[in-house]
C-alpha positions as CSV (number, residue, x, y, z in Angstrom):
1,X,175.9,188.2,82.3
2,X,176.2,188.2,86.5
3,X,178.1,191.4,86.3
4,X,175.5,193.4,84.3
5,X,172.7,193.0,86.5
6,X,173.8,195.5,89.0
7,X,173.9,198.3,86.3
8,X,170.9,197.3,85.0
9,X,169.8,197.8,88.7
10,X,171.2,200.5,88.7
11,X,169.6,201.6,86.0
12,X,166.3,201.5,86.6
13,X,166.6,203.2,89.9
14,X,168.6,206.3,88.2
15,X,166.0,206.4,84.5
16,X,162.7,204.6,86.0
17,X,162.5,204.3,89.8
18,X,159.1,204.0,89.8
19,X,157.8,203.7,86.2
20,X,157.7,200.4,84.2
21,X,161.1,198.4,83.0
22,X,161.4,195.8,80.5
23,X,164.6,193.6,80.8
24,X,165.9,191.7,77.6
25,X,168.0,188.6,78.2
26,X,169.5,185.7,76.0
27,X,168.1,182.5,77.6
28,X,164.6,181.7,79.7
29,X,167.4,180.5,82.3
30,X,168.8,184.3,82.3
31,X,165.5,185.6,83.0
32,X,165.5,183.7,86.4
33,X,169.0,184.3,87.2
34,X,168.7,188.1,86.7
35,X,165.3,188.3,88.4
36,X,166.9,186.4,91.4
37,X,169.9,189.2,91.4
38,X,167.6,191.9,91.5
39,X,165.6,190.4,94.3
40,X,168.9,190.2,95.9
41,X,169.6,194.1,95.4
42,X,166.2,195.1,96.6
43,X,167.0,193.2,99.9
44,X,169.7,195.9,100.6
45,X,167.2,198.8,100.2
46,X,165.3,200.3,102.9
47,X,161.6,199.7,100.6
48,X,162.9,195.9,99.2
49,X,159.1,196.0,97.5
50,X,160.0,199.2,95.8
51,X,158.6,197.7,92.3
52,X,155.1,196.2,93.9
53,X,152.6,198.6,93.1
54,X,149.5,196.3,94.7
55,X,148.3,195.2,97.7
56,X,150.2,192.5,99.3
57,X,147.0,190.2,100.5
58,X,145.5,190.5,97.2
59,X,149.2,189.7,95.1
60,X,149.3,186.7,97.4
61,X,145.6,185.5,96.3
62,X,147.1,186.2,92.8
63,X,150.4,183.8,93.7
64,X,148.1,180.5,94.8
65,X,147.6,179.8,91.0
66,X,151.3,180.5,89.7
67,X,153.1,176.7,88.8
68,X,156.5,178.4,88.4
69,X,158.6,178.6,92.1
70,X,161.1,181.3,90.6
71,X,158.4,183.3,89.1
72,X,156.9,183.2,92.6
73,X,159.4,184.5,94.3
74,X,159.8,187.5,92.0
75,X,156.4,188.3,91.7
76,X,156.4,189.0,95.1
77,X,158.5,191.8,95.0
78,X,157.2,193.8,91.7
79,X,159.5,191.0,89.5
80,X,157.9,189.1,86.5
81,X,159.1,186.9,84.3
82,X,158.5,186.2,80.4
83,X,159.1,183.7,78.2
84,X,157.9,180.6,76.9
85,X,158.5,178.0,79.1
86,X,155.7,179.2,81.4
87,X,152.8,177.8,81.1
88,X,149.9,179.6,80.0
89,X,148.3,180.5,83.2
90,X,151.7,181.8,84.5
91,X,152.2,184.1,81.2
92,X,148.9,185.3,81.1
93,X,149.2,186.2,85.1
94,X,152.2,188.5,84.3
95,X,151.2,190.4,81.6
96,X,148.0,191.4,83.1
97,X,150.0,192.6,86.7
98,X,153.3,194.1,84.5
99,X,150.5,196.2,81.5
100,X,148.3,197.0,84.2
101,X,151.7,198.6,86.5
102,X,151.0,196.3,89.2
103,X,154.4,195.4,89.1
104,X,157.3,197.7,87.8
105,X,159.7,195.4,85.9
106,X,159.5,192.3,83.5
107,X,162.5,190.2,82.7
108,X,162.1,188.4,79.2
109,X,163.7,186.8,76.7
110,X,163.3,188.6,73.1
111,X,160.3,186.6,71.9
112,X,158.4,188.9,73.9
113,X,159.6,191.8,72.1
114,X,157.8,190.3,68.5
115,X,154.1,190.2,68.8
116,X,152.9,191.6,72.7
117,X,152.2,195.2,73.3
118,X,154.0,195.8,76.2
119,X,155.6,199.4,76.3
120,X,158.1,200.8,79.2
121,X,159.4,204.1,80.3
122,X,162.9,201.3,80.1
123,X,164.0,198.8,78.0
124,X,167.6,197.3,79.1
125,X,168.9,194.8,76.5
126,X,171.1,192.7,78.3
127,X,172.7,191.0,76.1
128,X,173.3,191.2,72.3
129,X,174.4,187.6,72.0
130,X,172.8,184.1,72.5
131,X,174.2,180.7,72.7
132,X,174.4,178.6,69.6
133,X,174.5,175.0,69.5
134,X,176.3,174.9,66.0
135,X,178.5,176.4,66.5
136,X,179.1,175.6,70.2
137,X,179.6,179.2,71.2
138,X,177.7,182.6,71.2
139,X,176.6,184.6,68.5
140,X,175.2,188.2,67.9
141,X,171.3,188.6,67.6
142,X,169.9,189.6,64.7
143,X,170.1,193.5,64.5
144,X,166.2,193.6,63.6
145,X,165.4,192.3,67.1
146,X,167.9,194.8,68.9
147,X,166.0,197.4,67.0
148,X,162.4,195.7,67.8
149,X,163.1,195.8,71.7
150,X,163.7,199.2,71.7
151,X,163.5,202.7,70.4
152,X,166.4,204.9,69.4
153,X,167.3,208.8,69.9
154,X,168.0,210.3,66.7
155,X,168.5,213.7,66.3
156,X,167.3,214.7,70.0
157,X,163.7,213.1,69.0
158,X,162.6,209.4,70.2
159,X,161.9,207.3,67.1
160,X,159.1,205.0,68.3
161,X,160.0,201.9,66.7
162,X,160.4,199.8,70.1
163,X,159.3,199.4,73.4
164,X,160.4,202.5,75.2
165,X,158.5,205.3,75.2
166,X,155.7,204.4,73.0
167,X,153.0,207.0,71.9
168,X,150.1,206.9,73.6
169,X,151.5,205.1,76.9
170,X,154.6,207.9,77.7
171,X,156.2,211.2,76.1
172,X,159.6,210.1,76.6
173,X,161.6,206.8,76.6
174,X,165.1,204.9,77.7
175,X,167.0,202.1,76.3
176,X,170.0,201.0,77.2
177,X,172.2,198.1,75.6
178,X,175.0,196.4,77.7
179,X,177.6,194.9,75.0
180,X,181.6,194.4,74.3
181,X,183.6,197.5,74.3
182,X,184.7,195.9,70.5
183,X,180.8,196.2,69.4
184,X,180.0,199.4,71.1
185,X,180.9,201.6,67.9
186,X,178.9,198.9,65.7
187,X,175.7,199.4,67.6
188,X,176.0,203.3,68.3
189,X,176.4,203.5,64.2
190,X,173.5,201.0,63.6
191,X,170.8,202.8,65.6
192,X,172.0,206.3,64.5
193,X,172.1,205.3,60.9
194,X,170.2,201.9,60.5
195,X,171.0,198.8,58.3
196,X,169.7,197.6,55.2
197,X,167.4,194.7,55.5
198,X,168.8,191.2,53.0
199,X,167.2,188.5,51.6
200,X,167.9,185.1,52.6
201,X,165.4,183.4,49.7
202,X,169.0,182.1,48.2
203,X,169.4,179.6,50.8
204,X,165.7,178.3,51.1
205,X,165.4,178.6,47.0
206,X,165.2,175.0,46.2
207,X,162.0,174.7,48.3
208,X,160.4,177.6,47.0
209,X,161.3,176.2,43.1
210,X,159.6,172.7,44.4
211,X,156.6,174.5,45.6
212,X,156.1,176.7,42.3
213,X,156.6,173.6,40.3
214,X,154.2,171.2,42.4
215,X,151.5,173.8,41.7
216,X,152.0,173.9,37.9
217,X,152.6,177.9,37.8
218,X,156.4,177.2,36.8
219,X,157.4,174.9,33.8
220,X,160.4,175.5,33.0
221,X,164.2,176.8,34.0
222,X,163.3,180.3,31.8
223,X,160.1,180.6,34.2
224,X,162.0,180.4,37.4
225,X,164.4,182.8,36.2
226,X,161.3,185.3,35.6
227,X,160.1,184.4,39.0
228,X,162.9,185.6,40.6
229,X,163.3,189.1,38.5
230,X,160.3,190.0,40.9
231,X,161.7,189.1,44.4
232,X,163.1,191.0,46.9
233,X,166.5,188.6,46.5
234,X,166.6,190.7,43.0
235,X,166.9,193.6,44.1
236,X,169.1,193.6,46.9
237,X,171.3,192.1,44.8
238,X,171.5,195.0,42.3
239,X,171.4,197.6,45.6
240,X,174.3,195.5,47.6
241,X,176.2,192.3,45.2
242,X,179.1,192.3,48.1
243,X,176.7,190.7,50.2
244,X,175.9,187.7,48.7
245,X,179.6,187.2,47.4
246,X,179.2,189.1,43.6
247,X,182.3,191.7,42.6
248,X,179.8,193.8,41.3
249,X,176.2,194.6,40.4
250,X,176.2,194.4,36.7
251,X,172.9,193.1,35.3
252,X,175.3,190.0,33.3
253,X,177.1,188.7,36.5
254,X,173.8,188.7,38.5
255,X,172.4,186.4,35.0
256,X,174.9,184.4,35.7
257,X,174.7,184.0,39.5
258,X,171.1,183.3,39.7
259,X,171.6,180.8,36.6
260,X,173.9,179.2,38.7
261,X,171.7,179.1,41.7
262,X,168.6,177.9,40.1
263,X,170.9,174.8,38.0
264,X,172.1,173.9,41.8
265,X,168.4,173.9,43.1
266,X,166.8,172.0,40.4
267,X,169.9,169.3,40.4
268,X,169.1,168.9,44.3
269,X,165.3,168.7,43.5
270,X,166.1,165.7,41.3
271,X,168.5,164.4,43.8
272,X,165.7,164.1,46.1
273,X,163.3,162.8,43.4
274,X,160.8,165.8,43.7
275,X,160.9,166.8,40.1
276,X,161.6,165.4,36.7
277,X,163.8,167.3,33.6
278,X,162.1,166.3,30.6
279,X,163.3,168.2,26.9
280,X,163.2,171.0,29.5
281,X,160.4,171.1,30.9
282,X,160.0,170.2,34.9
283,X,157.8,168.1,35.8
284,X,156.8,167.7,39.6
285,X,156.3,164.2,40.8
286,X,154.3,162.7,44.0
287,X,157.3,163.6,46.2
288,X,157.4,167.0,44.9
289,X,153.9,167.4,45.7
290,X,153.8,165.8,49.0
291,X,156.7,167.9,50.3
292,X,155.0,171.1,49.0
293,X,151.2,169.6,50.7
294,X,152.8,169.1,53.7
295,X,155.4,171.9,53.4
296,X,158.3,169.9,54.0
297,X,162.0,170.0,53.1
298,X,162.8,167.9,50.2
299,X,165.8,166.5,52.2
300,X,163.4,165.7,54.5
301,X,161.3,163.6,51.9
302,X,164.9,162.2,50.8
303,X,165.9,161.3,54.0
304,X,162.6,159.1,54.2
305,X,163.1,157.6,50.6
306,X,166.6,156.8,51.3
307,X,165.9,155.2,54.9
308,X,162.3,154.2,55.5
309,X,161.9,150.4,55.0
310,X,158.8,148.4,55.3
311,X,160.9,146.2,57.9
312,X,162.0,149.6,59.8
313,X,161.1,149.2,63.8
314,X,160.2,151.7,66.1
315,X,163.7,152.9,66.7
316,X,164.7,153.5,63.4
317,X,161.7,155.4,62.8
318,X,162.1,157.9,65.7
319,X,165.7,158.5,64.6
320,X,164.2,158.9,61.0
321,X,161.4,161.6,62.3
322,X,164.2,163.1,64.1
323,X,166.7,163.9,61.7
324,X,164.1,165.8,59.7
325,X,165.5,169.3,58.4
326,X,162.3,170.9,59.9
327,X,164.1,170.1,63.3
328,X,167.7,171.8,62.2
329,X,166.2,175.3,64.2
330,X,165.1,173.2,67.5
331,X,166.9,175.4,70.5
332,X,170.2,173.9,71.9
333,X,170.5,176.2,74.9
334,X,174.3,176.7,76.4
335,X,174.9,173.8,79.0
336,X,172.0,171.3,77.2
337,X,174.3,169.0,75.6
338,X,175.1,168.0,79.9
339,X,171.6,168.1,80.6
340,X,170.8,165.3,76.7
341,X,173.4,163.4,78.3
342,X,171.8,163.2,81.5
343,X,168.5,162.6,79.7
344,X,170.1,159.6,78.0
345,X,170.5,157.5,80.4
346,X,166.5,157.1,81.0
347,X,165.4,156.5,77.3
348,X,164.9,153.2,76.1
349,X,167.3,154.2,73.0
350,X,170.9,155.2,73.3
351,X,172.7,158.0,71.4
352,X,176.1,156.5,71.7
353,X,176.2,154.8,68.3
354,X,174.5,158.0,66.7
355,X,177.9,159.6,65.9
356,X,176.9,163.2,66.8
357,X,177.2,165.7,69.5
358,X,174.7,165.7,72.8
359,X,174.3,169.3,71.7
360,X,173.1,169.0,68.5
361,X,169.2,169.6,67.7
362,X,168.3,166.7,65.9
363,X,169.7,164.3,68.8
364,X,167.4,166.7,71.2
365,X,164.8,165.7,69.2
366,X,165.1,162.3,69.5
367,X,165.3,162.2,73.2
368,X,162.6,164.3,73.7
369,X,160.5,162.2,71.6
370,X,161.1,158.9,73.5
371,X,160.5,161.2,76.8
372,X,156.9,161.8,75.5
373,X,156.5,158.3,74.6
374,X,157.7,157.3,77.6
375,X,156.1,159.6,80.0
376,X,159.9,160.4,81.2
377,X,159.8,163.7,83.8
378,X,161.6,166.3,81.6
379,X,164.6,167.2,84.1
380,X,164.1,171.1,83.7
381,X,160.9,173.3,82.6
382,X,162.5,174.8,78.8
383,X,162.2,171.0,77.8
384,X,158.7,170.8,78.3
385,X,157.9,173.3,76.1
386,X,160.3,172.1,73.4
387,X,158.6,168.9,73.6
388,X,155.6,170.8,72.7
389,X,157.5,172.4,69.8
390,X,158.8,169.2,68.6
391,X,155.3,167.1,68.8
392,X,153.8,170.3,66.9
393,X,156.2,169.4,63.9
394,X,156.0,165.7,64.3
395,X,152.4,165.8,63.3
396,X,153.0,166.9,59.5
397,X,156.3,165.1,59.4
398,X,154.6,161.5,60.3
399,X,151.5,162.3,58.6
400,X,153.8,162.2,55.1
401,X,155.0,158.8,56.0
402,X,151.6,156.8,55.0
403,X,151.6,158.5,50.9
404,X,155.4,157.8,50.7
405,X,154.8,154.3,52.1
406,X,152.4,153.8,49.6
407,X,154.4,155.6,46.8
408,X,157.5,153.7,47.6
């Protein structure tokens, strides 16, 4: 990641020396490393505040209110940075000077890319990997998000399906993706010919069938096979059966796959006492319908029945809320598993007897829970803001406890 920032520099000053640049990077760290490079480079330049387009006494009026050091820094040379552990104040404070051109470049991780309008003459993507605490080693980003930070030059004409070049802000537009030499061929292929989008309903079924059922509108096994013939899952797997592990696309072996799957998401939905089988017809019961009201996994809600006891203390419950599947996505960033450990040693409840790895989510969760309870300084910023994102999920999660009390 060090060695790309001085061709991204380079970059900007060869396709957009003076107008606005969008920088993609893996990580909210990456965004301050990169920025503090580029600061670096501009400090060998004759104009160092080449990419400050606005008066330095007013910027520095601006800078009084920004909480952030690194972000600071940048600003004050034309350099913002983007992603979510800013606070509010800090975020909304760089958009305004980056969409208003008041500075010329804006390092951000690809949230920013889903949801904010904010086009450039350049997008650089950085990197087309990210860390990944399961696996404990980097994997590729999802193609759609590539494609969403940028726009692509097919047949001589810009496709505006990005960030560079938008209509209505600029006639033209540059992207530029910095990968492997081993992917190089993959990407060139996907944004000249494109990729079909899949549908990942399969793995997420069993809480869609407990949903359907809790609301009455499906009864029985033939009725969730109907529901499917209308998904999106149904037709990708006539267009593309390889993909989801079928030798072929005939209408019999998809029957059989989708029987298959259904059977294995109904016998799980039992398993976790969410519906009942009765001369086949299903049934929903109260833990059926309080995972679908409070639109939780059902191995959430068995985690609960299996575990919760009315003689349960305080630590058993936060390891309880903790291990709740709704926390399985909860970003392990590369290095975090040091920085848990480190963490640790100030909560009033160890890990060590936990049996699982500083890296993984769910024992995140649990530290950052007993450092909100505890009023515990959070040892970097990005922990902040996934306390936030825990607490947010804690609400619904806890708020099930008081019917399953009652229920059990």
């Amino acid at each position: 990641m060090a060695i790309r920032n001085r061709p991204a520099y380079m970059a900007i000053k060869t396709h957009s020396p003076e107008k606005p640049v969008l920088i993609f990077v893996s990580s909210r760290r990456q965004t301050r490393l990169t920025a503090q490079d580029l600061v670096n480079f501009l400090g060998m330049e004759e104009n160092p505040k080449r990419f400050l387009h606005i008066d330095e006494e007013l910027l520095e009026e601006k800078l009084e209110s920004v909480r952030d050091p690194s972000l600071r820094q940048a600003l004050s040379f034309g350099i913002g940075l983007h992603h979510a552990g800013l606070t509010e104040t800090d975020r909304k404070l760089v958009e305004e000077l980056f969409v208003t051109n008041q500075i010329q470049v804006l390092v951000a991780t690809s949230t920013l890319a889903w949801g904010v309008n904010f086009p450039a003459h350049l997008v650089i993507v950085k990197a087309t990997e990210y860390f990944d605490a399961k696996i404990n080693g980097y994997k590729d980003m999802d193609l759609t998000d590539v494609l969403q930070m940028m726009g692509s030059s097919i047949g001589g004409s810009l496709l505006m399906i990005g960030r560079a070049g938008r209509p209505g802000f600029d006639t033209s537009g540059v992207a530029r993706i910095f990968t492997s030499d081993a992917k190089k061929s993959f990407y060139k292929h996907f944004l000249h010919t494109g990729m079909p989008v899949e549908s990942a309903l399969h793995k997420v079924l069993d809480d869609h069938i407990c949903a359907e059922i809790s609301a009455e509108t499906i009864k029985t096994k033939q009725q969730v096979m109907d529901y499917l013939a209308w998904t999106f899952l149904y037709r990708r797997l006539h267009r593309n059966p390889s993909y989801y592990g079928l030798e072929d696309g005939e209408q019999s072996t998809i029957d059989t796959y989708l029987s298959a799957l259904v059977s294995k998401s109904l016998d799980d939905l039992q398993l976790s006492q969410c519906i009942e089988v009765a001369k086949n017809k299903l049934h929903p019961t109260n833990l059926g319908k309080i995972s679908s009201y409070y639109y939780l996994s059902h191995k959430t809600v068995r985690n609960f029945c299996t575990k919760i006891k009315p003689s349960s203390d305080i630590q058993q419950i936060l390891r309880l809320l903790a291990e709740a599947t709704e926390y399985d996505e909860l970003p392990v960033r590369h290095n975090e598993d040091k920085i848990n450990y480190e963490l640790s040693t100030s909560t009033r409840y160890k890990v060590d007897d936990w049996h699982l790895h500083l890296g993984d989510a769910h024992v995140k969760a649990f530290l950052l829970l007993q450092g909100h309870l505890s009023h515990l300084k959070m040892p970097i910023t990005d922990y902040v803001n996934d306390t936030i994102t825990v607490l947010d999920s804690s609400i619904r999660i806890i708020q099930v406890r008081i019917p399953l009390y009652q229920y059990l």
